[in-house]
N, C-alpha and C positions, 0 to 999 in steps of 0.2 A: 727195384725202386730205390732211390737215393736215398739214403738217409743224412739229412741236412741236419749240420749243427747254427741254430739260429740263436747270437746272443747280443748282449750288450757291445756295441764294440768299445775297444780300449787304445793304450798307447800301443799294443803289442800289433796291434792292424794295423799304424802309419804305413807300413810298407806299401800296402797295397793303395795308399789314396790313388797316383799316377794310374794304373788300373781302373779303379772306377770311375776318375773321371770321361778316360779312353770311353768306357763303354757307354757312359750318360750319351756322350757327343755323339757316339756312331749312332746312338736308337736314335735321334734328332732326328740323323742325317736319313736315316730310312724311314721315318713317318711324314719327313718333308715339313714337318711344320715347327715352333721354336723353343727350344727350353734354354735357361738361366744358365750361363757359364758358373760353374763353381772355382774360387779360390784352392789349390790343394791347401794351403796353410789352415783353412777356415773349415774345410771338411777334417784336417786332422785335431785342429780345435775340436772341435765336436767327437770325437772319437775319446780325447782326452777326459774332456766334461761327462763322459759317459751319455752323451745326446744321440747316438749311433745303432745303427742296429746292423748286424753283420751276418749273410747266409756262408757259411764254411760247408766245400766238401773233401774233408781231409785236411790240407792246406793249398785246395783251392779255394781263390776267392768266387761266390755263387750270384753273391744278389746282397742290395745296401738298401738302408734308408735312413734318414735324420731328422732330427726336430729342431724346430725354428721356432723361438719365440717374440711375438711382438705385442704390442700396446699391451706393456708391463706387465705381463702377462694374460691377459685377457683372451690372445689368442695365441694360437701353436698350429705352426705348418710343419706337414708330413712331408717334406720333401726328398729330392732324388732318388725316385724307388727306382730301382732299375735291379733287373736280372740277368746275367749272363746268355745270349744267344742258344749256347747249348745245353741250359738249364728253362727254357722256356717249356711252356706249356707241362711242368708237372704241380701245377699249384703249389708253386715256390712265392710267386708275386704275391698269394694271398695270403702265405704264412708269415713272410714278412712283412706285411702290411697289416696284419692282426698284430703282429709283437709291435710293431713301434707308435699301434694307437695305444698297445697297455703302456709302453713305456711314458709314452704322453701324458697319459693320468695317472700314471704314477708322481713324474714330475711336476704338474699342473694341473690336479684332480680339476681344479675348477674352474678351467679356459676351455674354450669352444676350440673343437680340432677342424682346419679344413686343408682343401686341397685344392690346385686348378689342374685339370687336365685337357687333351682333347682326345683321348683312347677308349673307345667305347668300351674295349676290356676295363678300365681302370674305375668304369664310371659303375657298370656293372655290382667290380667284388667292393668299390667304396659304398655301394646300394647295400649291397647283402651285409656287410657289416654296421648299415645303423648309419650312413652319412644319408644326405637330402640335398638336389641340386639349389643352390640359392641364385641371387642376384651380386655381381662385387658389391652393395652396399650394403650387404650383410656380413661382409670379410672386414678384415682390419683395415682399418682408414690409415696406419702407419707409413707415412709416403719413403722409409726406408725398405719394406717391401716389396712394392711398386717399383722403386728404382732397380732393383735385382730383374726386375723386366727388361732394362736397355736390352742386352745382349740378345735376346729374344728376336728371331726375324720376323716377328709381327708385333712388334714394337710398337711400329707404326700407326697400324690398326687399333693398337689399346689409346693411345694417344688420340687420334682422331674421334675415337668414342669418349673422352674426358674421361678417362679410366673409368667409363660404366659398365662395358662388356669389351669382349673382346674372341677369339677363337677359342679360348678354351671354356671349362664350363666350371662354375664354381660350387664345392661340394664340401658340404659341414654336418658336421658330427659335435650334436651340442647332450653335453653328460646331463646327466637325470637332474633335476628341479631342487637345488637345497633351499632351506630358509634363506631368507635375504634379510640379514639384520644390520641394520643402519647403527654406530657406536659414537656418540659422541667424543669424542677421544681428546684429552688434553696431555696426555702424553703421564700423567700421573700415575701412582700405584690403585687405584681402584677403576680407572677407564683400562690401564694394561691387563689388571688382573680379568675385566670385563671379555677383553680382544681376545685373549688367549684361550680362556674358558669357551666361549660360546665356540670358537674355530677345532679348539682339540679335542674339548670331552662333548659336545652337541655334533659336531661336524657341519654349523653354518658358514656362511659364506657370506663374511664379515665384511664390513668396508668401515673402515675407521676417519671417519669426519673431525679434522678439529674446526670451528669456527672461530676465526683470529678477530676479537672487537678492539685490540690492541694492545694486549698483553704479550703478545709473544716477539720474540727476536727471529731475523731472518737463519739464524744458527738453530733459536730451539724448533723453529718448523722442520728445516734440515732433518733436524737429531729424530724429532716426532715420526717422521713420513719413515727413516731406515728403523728403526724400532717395530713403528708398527706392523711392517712386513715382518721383520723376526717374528714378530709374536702370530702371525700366524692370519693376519688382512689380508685378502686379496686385491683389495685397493685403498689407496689411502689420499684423500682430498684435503686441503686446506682452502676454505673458503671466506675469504675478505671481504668481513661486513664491517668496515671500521666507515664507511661511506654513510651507509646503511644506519648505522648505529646515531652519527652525526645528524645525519638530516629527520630522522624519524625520534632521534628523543636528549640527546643532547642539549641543540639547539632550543628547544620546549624548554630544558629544564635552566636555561641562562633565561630565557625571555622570562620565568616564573618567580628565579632565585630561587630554587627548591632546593631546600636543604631539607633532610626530615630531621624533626624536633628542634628546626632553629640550626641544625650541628652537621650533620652529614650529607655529602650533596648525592647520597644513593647509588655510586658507583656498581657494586655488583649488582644489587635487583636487577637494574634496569638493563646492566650488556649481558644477562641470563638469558631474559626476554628476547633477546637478537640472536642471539645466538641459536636459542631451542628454536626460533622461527626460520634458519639460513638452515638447520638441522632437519626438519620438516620439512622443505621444500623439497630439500636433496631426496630426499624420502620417497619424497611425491616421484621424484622424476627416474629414481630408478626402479620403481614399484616395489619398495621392499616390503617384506612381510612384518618387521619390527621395529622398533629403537628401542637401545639401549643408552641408558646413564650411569654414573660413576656415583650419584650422591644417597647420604647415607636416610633412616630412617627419622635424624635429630634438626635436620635442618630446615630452613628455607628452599635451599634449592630446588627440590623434590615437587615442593608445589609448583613451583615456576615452570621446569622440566615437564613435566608429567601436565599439567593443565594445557602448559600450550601444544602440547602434541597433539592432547585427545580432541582440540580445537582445531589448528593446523594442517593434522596430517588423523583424520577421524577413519576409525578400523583398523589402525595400524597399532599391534600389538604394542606394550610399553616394559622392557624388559630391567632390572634392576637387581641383578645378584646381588650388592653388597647390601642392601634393604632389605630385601625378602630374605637372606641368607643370616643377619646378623651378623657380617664375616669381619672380624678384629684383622688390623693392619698385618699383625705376625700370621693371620694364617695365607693370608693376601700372597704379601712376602714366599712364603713356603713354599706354597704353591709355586710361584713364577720361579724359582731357584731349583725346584725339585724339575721342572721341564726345562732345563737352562737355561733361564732369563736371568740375567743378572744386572743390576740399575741400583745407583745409590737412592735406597729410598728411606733413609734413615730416619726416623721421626723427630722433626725437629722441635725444641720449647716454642717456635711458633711459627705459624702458616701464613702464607701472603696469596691472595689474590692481588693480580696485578693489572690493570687496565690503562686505558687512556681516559678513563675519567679517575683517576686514584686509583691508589692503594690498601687494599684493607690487611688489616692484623689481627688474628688469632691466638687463644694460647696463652701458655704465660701468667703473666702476672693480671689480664684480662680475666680469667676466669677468680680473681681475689677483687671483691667491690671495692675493699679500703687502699687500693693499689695501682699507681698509673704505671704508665710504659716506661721502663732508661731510657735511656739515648742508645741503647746498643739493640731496642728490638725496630729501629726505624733503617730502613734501604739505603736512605737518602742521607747525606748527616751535613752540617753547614761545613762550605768553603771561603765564606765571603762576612768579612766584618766590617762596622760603620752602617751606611746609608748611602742611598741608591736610587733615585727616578728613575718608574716604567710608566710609560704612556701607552695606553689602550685603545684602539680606534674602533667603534663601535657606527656601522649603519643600519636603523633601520632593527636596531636589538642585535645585531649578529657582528662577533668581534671579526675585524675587517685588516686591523694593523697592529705591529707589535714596535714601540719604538721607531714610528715613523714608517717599518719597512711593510709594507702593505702585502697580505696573504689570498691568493684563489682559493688555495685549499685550505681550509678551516681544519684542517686535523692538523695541519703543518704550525698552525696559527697556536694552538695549545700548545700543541710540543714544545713552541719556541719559549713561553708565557711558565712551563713546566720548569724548562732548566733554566730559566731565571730566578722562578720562586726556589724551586730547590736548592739553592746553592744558599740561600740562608734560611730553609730549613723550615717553610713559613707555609701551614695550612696542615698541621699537625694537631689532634685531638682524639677525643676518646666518646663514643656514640651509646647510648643505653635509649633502646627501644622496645615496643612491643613485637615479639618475630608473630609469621602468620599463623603456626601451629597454636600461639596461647601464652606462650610462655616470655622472659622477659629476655634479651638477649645484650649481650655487651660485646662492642668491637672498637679496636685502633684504627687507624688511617693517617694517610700523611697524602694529602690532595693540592699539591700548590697551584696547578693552574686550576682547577675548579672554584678554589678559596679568592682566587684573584679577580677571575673573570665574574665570578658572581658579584663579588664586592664592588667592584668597579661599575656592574652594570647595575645594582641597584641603587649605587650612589649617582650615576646618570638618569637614571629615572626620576630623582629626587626631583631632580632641575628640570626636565623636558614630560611631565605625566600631569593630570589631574591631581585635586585630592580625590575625588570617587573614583577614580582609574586606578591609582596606586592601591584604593579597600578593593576595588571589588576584585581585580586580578589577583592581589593576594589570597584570595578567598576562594577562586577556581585552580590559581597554582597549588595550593598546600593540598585540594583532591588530586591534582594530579599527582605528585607525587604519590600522595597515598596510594591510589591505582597502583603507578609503576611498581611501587615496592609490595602489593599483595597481590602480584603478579596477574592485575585486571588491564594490561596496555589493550589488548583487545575488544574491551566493552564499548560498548557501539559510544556511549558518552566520550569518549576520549576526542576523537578527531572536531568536537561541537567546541571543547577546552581549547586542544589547540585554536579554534578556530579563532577565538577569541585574544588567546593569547598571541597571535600574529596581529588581530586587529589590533591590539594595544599600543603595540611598539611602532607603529607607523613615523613619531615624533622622536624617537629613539637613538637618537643620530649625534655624534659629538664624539670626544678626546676625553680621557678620566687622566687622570695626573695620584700615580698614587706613590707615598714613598715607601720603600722596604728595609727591612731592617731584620736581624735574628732571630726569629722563630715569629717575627708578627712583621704587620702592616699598617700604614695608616695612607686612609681618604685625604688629599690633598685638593682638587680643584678640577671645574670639568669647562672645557671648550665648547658649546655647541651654538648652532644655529636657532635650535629650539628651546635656547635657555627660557625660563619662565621666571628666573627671578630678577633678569632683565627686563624692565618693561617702563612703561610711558606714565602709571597710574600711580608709582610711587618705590621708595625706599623703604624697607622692614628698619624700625625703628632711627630712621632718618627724617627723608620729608613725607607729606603726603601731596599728591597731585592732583588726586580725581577727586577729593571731596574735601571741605570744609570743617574747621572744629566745631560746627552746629551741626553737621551732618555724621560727623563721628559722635558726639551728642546723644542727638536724637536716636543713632545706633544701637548704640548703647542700652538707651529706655526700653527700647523696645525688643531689645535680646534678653535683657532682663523683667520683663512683664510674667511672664510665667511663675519665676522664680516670688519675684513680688508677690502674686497674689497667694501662693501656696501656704508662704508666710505670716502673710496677714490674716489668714486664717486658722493658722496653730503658732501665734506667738508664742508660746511654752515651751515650743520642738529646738531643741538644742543640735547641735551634730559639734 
């Protein structure tokens, strides 16, 4: 009996590729049915990358096989097993086909291994080692290994089935059951140190989610997606709720004016809440076993994160090392440096949250009450001096035009409205609130299209609303807010709010005229159709038209009859 040396193969096997494709071809040619022409350059790729697996007897070459990875790794094909004619039948084919499924999970513990054959031998020793024949819609839907079927002379045949079946049989080998933990991922030193931990020292089988509400750049998703694989993801999604975010609470929060305390238009609460809901779903749809978050034991976040999960995504575990761990930035750090992770995560004097509804600011000189921001802890800083007309086009409550040039997409419409305001530096201030844990909490920001678009649109309402229209929707917007910010978006009262608050703005329609200037703004004048200080019945402090000065008069007496008679019965009450 032979004794076969079966290993890794490397660069020192190139020789032999012309060899093994020879012999791929010929077993083709004698089972009469089709296999995938291999490239030699692409089989000695593989040989190099150590992706190979090589039967040697002495130095001849015995028997080959390689691995193929597709859909980013999720799946991994065994391909070109083949054994030499005069090494057949000594269970060579199944020794090599054992070594290059270890090889497989060693490279890819956590991708589903398959195979297509049409060799009743092959389907056999793939049986006895733990594969199951499936359907192709159980295979990689990657249409670049589909294509590697042209060459195949039943091409044909896969084609005319819409790649659902075809003559060979499809056969997978899926590795043992890990945790499925879902990670919010912002690419920060506590979601990284999150990704890394649960993949290396747990052994899950991590998928790092970031939800983009519009804080990120096309670069830092880039940077996010190759990171998180370093660290140790087996898949890594970015999912674009900036749509989402607009139409479900943006929008709401222009039709309310919601600032909370008068001051802050609630930028982070509210893209928390969207986000941990776009995080949940994913959840849902890959049946994970958990989420995880990055935030710590001291914040807001935690509630927002953690509520809407147990809501959203109910059973599904809710995982929080840097919480439950009490784990300081340095030892974070440590950690990711001592397994080779290396990222500038320097701790800066202050922290920015960054979105498309503002920017908030940490840190610093915030954490001293008797002390505002410099000019050196804002992002943004002024480019632009003097004075400046922006005109606002507003229908129906929803800003529609920015300087004439009219917007579909309302995200594009802030953006534009953003770097106008920023360029003179205008929607900057300092927020002291109640946080939801109890306690009192202090933040900066610098918000210019929020500061603008709000301003504008409550100065249009001035002119086109009721007076009970303007109390009472002020009176349902300030609980909205509230809601948003003590992370209740999902109380069944919210959608009743909104409902109201779209009834409101029906009259909502016109042009604000505002002018801007260095670090402020002012209300200049509004165009609308539904002006109301326009009218037929008179001029405020001009004429009057609908009634007479007996009938202002008489108005009068009887506005004041109350007051009269309170007085005539305690002549002595002074005020």
């Amino acid at each position: 009996m032979i004794n076969f040396n079966i290993e890794v193969a490397s660069e020192k096997h190139i020789p032999y590729v012309a060899e093994i494709l020879h012999t791929i071809e010929e077993a083709a040619k004698d089972r009469g049915t089709g296999i995938a022409k291999r490239n030699p350059e692409y089989v000695a790729q593989k040989m190099r990358e150590g992706k190979a697996v090589i039967a040697m007897d002495g130095d001849k070459f015995a028997g080959f096989s390689y691995v193929e990875c597709w859909d980013h790794g999720h799946f991994v094909a065994n391909s070109g097993l083949i054994v030499k004619p005069e090494y057949r039948h000594m269970g060579l084919a199944k020794q090599i086909k054992t070594r290059i499924v270890a090889l497989s999970q060693e490279l890819f513990p956590n991708a589903k291994i398959f195979s297509l054959t049409t060799g009743a031998a092959v389907m056999k020793m793939n049986t006895e080692l733990g594969f199951k024949p499936v359907t192709f819609q159980d295979l990689t839907s990657d249409p670049k290994f589909w294509k590697g079927c042209e060459s195949c002379v039943n091409y044909d045949v896969l084609c005319r089935n819409n790649f659902e079946r075809c003559l060979c049989t499809g056969l997978l080998f899926e590795p043992p059951h890990k945790k499925r933990v879902v990670v919010a991922y912002s690419g920060g030193l506590d979601t990284s140190y999150t990704v890394m931990y649960l993949a290396k020292e747990l052994g899950y089988e991590v998928h790092a989610v970031c939800a983009n509400t519009g804080g990120f750049s096309a670069e830092q998703l880039r940077q996010n997606e190759e990171n998180a694989y370093k660290l140790g993801a087996v898949r890594y999604e970015t999912l674009d709720v900036q749509q989402e975010y607009y139409d479900k609470s943006i929008r709401y929060m222009v039709y309310g004016n919601v600032l909370r305390n008068g001051t802050y238009p609630i930028s982070v609460s509210s893209e928390r809440i969207f986000q941990a809901l776009a995080i949940a779903r994913y959840a849902r749809e890959v049946e994970a076993d958990a989420i995880a978050h990055g935030s710590t034991g001291a914040g807001n976040d935690q509630v927002r994160f953690d509520m809407t999960f147990l809501v959203a995504a109910p059973g599904v575990e809710i995982i929080t090392l840097t919480r439950d761990g009490n784990l300081t930035r340095q030892e974070e750090v440590d950690y990711l440096n001592q397994n080779g992770y290396f990222a500038d995560f320097t701790k800066l004097k202050y922290s920015y949250n960054v979105g498309i509804w503002g920017t908030s600011i940490c840190g610093g000189e915030i954490l001293d009450s008797t002390q505002g921001l410099p000019e050196s802890a804002y992002l943004k800083h002024p480019t632009k001096e003097g004075t400046e007309l922006l005109k606002l086009g507003f229908e129906k409550g929803e800003l529609v035009s920015v300087n004439g040039t009219r917007y579909e997409d309302k995200i594009q419409a802030i953006q534009a409205v953003e770097e106008i305001g920023a360029s003179y530096a205008i929607g900057r201030d300092c927020h002291v609130g109640d946080t939801i844990i109890g306690i009192k909490g202090r933040v900066g920001f610098e918000a210019a299209a929020p500061m603008l678009i709000i301003g504008a649109h409550r100065f249009l309402e001035k002119y086109t609303l009721s007076k009970w229209q303007q109390y009472w929707k002020e009176q349902v917007a300030n609980w909205y807010g509230m809601f948003l910010h003590e992370s209740q978006y999902l109380e069944p009262v919210m959608p009743d709010i909104e409902a109201m608050l779209i009834s409101s703005q029906r009259n909502v329609t016109g042009e604000v005229t505002l002018e801007l200037r260095p670090y402020s703004f002012q209300t200049m004048g509004v165009d609308s159709p539904n002006d109301l200080v326009k009218n037929k019945l008179g001029e405020y402090g001009e004429t009057a038209k609908a009634w007479s000065s007996d009938d202002a008069k008489g108005f009068i007496k009887v506005s004041s009859t109350a007051l009269r008679a309170y007085y005539l019965a305690h002549p002595d009450e002074e005020r």
